[in-house]
C-alpha positions as CSV (number, residue, x, y, z in Angstrom):
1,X,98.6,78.3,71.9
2,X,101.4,79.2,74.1
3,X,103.8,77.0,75.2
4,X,106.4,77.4,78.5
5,X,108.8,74.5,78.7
6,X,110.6,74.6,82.0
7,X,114.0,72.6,83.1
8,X,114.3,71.7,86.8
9,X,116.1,74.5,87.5
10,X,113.9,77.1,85.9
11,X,111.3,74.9,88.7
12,X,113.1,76.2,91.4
13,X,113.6,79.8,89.9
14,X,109.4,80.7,89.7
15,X,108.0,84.0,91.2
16,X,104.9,85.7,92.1
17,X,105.3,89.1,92.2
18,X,104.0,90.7,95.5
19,X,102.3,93.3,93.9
20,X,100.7,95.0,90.9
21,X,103.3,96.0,88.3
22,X,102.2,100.2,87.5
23,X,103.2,99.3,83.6
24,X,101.6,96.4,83.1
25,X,98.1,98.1,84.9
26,X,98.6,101.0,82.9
27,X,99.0,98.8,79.3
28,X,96.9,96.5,80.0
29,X,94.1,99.0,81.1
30,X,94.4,101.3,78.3
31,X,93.4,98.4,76.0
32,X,90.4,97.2,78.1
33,X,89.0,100.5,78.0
34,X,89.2,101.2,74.0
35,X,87.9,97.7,73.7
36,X,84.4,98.3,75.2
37,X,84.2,94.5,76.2
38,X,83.9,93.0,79.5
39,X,81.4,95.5,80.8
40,X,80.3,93.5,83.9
41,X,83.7,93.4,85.5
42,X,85.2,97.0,83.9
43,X,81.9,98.9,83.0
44,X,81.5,101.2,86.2
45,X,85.8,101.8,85.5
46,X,85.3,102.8,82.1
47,X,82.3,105.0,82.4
48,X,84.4,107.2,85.0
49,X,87.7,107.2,83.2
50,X,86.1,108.5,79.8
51,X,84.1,111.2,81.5
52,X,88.0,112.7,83.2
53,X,90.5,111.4,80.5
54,X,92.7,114.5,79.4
55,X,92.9,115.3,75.6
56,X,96.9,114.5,75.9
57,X,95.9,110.2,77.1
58,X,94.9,110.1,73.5
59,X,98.4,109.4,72.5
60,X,98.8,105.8,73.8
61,X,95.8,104.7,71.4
62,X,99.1,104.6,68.9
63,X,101.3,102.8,70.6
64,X,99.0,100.3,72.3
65,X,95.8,98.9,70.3
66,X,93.4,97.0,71.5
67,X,94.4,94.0,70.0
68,X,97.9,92.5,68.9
69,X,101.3,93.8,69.7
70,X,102.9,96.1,72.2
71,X,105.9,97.5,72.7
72,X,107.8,95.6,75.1
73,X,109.5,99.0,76.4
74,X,106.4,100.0,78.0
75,X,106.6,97.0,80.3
76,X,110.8,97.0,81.1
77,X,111.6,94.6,84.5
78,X,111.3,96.8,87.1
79,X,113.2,94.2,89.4
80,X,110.7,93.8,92.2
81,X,110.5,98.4,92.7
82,X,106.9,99.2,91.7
83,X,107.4,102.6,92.0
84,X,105.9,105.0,89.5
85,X,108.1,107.4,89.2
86,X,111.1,104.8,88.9
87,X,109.1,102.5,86.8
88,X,108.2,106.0,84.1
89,X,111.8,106.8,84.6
90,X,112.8,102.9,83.0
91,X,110.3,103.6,79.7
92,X,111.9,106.9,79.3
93,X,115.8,105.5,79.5
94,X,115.0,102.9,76.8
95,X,118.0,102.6,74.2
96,X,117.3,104.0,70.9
97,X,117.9,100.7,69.4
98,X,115.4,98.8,71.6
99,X,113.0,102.0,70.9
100,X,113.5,101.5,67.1
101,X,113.1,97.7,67.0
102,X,110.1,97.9,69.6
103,X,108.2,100.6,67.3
104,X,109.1,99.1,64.0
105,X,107.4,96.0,64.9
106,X,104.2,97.7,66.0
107,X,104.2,99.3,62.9
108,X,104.4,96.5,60.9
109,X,101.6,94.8,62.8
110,X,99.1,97.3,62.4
111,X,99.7,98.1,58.5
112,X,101.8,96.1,55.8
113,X,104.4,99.0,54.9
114,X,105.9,99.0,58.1
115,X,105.9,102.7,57.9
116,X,106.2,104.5,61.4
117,X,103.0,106.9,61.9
118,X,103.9,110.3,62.4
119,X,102.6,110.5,66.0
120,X,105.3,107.9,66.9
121,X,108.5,108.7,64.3
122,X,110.2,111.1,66.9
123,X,109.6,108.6,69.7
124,X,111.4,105.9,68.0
125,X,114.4,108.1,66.9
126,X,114.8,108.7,70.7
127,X,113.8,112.6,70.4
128,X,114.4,113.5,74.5
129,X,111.0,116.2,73.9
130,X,108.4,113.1,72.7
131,X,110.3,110.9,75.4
132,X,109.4,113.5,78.0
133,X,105.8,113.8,76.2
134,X,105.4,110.2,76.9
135,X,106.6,110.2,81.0
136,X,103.9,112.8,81.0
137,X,100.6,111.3,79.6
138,X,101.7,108.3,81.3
139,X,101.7,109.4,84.6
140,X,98.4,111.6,83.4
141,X,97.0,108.1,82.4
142,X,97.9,106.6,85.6
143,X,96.7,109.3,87.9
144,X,93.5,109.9,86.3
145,X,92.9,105.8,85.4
146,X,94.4,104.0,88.4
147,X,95.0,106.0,91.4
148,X,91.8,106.8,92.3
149,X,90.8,102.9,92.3
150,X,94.6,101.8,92.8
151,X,93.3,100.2,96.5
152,X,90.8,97.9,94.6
153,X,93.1,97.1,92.4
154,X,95.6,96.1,95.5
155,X,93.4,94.4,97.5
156,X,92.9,91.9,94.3
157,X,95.5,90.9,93.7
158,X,96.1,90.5,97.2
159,X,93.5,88.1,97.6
160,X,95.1,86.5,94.8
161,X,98.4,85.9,95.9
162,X,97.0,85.3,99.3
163,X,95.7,82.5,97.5
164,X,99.1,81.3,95.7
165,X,100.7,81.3,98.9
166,X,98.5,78.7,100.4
167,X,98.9,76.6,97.4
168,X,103.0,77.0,97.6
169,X,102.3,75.8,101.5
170,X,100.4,73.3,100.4
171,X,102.5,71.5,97.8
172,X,105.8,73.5,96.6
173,X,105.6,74.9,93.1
174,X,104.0,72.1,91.4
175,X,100.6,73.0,93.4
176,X,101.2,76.6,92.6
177,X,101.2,75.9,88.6
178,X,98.3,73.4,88.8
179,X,96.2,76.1,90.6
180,X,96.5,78.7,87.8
181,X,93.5,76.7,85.9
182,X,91.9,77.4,83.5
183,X,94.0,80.1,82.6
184,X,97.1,78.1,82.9
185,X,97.3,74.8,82.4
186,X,100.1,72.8,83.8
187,X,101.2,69.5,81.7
188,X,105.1,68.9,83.4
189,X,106.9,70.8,82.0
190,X,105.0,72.6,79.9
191,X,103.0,75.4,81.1
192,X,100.1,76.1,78.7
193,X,97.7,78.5,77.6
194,X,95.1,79.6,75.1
195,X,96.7,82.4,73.2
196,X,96.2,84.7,69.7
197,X,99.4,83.0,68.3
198,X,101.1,79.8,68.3
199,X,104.2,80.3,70.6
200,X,107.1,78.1,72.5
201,X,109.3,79.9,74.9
202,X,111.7,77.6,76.4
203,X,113.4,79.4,79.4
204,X,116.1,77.5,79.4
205,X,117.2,78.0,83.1
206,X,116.3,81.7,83.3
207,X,113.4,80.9,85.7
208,X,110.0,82.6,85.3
209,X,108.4,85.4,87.3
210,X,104.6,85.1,87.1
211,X,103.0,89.0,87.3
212,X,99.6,89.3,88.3
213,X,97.3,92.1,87.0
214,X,93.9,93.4,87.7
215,X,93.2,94.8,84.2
216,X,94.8,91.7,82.7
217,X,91.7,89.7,80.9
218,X,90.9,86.3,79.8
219,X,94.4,85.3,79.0
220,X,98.0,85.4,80.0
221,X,100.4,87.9,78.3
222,X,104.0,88.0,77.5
223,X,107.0,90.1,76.0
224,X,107.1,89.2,72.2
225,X,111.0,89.4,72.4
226,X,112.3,85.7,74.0
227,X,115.4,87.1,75.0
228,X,114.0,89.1,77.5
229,X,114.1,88.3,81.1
230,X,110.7,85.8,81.1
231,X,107.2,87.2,82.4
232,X,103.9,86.0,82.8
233,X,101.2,88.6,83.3
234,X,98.2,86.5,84.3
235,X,94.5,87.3,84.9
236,X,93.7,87.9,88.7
237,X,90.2,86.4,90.0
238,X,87.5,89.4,90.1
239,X,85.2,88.9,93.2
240,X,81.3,90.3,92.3
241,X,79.9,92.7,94.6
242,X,82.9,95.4,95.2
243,X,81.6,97.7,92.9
244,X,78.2,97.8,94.7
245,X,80.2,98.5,98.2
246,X,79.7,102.2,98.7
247,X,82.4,104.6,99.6
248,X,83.2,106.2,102.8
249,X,80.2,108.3,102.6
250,X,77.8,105.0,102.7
251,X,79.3,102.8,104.8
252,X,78.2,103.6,108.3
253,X,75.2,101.2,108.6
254,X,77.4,98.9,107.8
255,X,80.1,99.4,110.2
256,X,76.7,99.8,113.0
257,X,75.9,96.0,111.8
258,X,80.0,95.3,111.8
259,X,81.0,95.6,115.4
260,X,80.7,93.0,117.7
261,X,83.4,90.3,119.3
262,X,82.8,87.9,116.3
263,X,83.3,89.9,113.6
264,X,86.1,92.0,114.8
265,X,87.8,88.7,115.2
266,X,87.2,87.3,112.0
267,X,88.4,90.9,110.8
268,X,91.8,90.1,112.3
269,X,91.6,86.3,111.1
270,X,91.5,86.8,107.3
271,X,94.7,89.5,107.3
272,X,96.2,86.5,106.3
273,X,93.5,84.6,104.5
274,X,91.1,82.3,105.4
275,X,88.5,80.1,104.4
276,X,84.6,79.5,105.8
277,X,85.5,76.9,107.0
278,X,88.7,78.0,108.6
279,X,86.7,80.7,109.9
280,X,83.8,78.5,111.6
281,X,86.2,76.2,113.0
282,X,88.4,78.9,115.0
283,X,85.0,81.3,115.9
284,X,83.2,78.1,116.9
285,X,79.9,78.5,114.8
286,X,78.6,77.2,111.6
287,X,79.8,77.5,108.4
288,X,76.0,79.0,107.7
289,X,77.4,81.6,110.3
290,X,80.6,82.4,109.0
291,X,79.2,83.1,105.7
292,X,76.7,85.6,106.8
293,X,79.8,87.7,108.9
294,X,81.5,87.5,106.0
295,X,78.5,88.4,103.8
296,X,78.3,91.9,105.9
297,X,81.8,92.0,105.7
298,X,82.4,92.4,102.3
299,X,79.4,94.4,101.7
300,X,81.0,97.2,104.2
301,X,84.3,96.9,101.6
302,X,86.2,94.9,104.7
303,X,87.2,91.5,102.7
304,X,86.9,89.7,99.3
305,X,85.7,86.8,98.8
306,X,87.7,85.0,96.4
307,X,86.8,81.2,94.8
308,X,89.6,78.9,95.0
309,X,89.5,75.6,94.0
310,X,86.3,74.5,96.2
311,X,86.8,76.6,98.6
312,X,85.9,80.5,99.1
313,X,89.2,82.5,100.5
314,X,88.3,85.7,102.7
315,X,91.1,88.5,102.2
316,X,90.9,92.1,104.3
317,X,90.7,94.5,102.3
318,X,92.6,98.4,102.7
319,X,89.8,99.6,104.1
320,X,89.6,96.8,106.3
321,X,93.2,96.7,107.7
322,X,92.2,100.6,108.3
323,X,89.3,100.2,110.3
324,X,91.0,97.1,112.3
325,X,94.3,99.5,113.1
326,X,91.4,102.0,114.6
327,X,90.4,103.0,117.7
328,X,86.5,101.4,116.5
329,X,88.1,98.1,116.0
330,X,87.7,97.4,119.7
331,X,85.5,94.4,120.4
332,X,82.2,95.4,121.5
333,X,79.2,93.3,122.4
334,X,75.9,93.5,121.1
C-alpha cells in the first residue's frame, strides 16, 4: 500500500502535467513489453516493436526489469520541457554519486550480493563512453518504440487531462483527487493506492505533480528516493477501438460518411471536450444521435471516447484537429 499524506499547503501546490513525460514512456514501456501481459491494450504495440527493435535496445533489459526497482536517474524532473533531446541530455549529466547509489540499489534488488553486473559497472563509475552508449539506445528505443505511435499516445493522455480539467472546474483539487478512482483513492489527506510495497511519503509542503502515462499500467509509480522532488506517474484511461481505426491509407470511407454540418460541428465542439450529452444539447438531437456521430467519429481516428465517472468524454484527436485545420473541414450538406 502506498501512502501520500498531504498538508494544506502541499493542497494548493498539486500538478497535472500537460503532457507525456518521454522518460517515463520510455521506462515504463520497456517493461510492458518484456512482461508479455496486458495483451489486449499493448498486444498490436508489442508485436511491431519486437519485429524492428535494434540488437543495441537490449541493454535496458539490465537496468530496468520487468518488475521491482528502477533507477530513479532514468526519470530526473524535467521541469515541465518534454523535450527528448533535453530530457536524454538530463540522464546523461547525472552525478556519479547519484549514478552509484541509483545502480547499487538495483543491484541489490535483483541478486543478494549487491554485485554490479558487468553490463552496468562502467555506467555507474560515470565512464563518459557507456554514458554516451546509454543517450544512444535510448533515443534508438524511443524512435523505434514511441515515435511512430507517439500521436496515440498524445491524444491519451489528452483525453485524460481533458478530463482532469473539468473535474478541477468542477470542484478545485479535492474533485480532481477523488476522480483518480480506483487507481487512487482519496481519504483527506491521504492519497492512497494499491502498491508492491508498503510505503508512506509525507510531502511535507513540497507539493505533488501528478504525471500521466500511456504505458503506465494498473498502478501508480513513484521515485524510490523520498527526497526527490515528489511524482506520481498514474495510469491513463485506454479507450477500445483505436487500434482497429486504420491509417491514412483506410480512412477515406470514413471521411465520405464524416462530412456534413453536424459532424463538422461536433468536430470543433470536442477540441475542448465534451460529453453526449453536452453534444446533443448544443447540436439539438438526441443523445441516440450524438452517439452514432460520435460512433463514426472515432472509427475515422477523429475523437476518443473516454469513460468518466458516468459520463463518456469525446476528445479530438491529432488527426482530427488536422482534418478540422483543412480545407475539407468546410461544412457541407448531405
Amino acid at each position: 500500500m502506498l501512502r501520500v499524506h498531504f498538508t494544506s499547503e502541499d493542497i494548493a501546490r498539486v500538478r497535472v502535467a500537460a503532457a507525456p513525460d518521454p522518460l517515463w514512456e520510455i521506462t515504463n514501456s520497456f517493461q510492458v513489453l518484456v512482461r508479455n501481459e496486458n495483451g489486449l491494450s499493448f498486444g498490436q504495440w508489442r508485436r511491431q516493436v519486437k519485429s524492428r527493435l535494434p540488437p543495441p535496445v537490449r541493454t535496458l533489459a539490465a537496468l530496468l526489469p520487468p518488475r521491482g526497482y528502477s533507477p530513479d536517474f532514468l526519470t530526473p524532473d524535467l521541469e515541465g520541457s518534454f523535450d527528448l533531446e533535453s530530457a536524454v541530455d538530463m540522464v546523461l549529466s547525472t552525478p556519479r554519486n547519484a549514478l552509484r547509489s541509483d545502480l547499487s540499489r538495483l543491484a541489490v534488488s535483483q541478486n543478494r550480493s549487491g554485485r554490479l553486473p558487468t553490463v552496468i559497472d562502467a555506467l555507474a563509475r560515470g565512464d563518459p563512453e557507456s554514458l554516451r552508449r546509454l543517450g544512444a539506445i535510448m533515443h534508438m528505443y524511443h524512435q523505434n518504440a514511441l515515435a511512430p505511435f507517439w500521436p496515440r499516445i498524445r491524444a491519451q493522455v489528452d483525453a485524460d487531462l481533458a478530463g482532469r480539467a473539468r473535474a478541477v472546474l468542477a470542484g478545485g483539487t479535492e474533485s480532481l483527487l477523488a476522480g483518480f478512482r480506483p487507481v487512487l483513492r482519496w481519504e483527506p489527506p491521504v492519497l492512497e493506492a494499491d502498491y508492491p510495497v508498503d510505503r508512506d511519503l509525507h510531502l511535507d509542503g513540497r507539493g505533488l505533480l501528478l504525471q500521466p502515462s500511456y504505458f503506465c499500467v494498473g498502478r501508480p509509480v513513484m521515485l524510490a528516493t523520498p527526497k526527490l522532488p515528489p511524482v506520481l506517474v498514474y495510469p491513463v484511461q485506454h479507450t477500445l477501438g483505436w487500434a482497429r481505426a486504420g491509417g491514412p491509407a483506410d480512412r477515406g470511407t470514413e471521411l465520405g460518411a464524416l462530412i456534413g454540418r453536424t459532424r463538422a460541428a461536433i468536430l470543433e465542439d470536442v477540441v475542448s471536450g465534451r460529453t453526449t450529452s453536452e453534444l446533443a444539447a448544443r447540436r439539438g438531437i438526441s443523445g441516440a444521435a450524438a452517439s452514432q456521430h460520435t460512433a463514426v467519429l472515432r472509427r475515422a481516428g477523429l475523437l476518443l471516447s473516454t469513460r468518466h465517472s458516468k459520463h463518456i468524454l469525446h476528445t479530438i484527436t491529432p488527426t482530427g484537429l488536422a482534418l478540422l485545420n483543412s480545407p475539407l473541414s468546410a461544412p457541407i450538406d448531405v
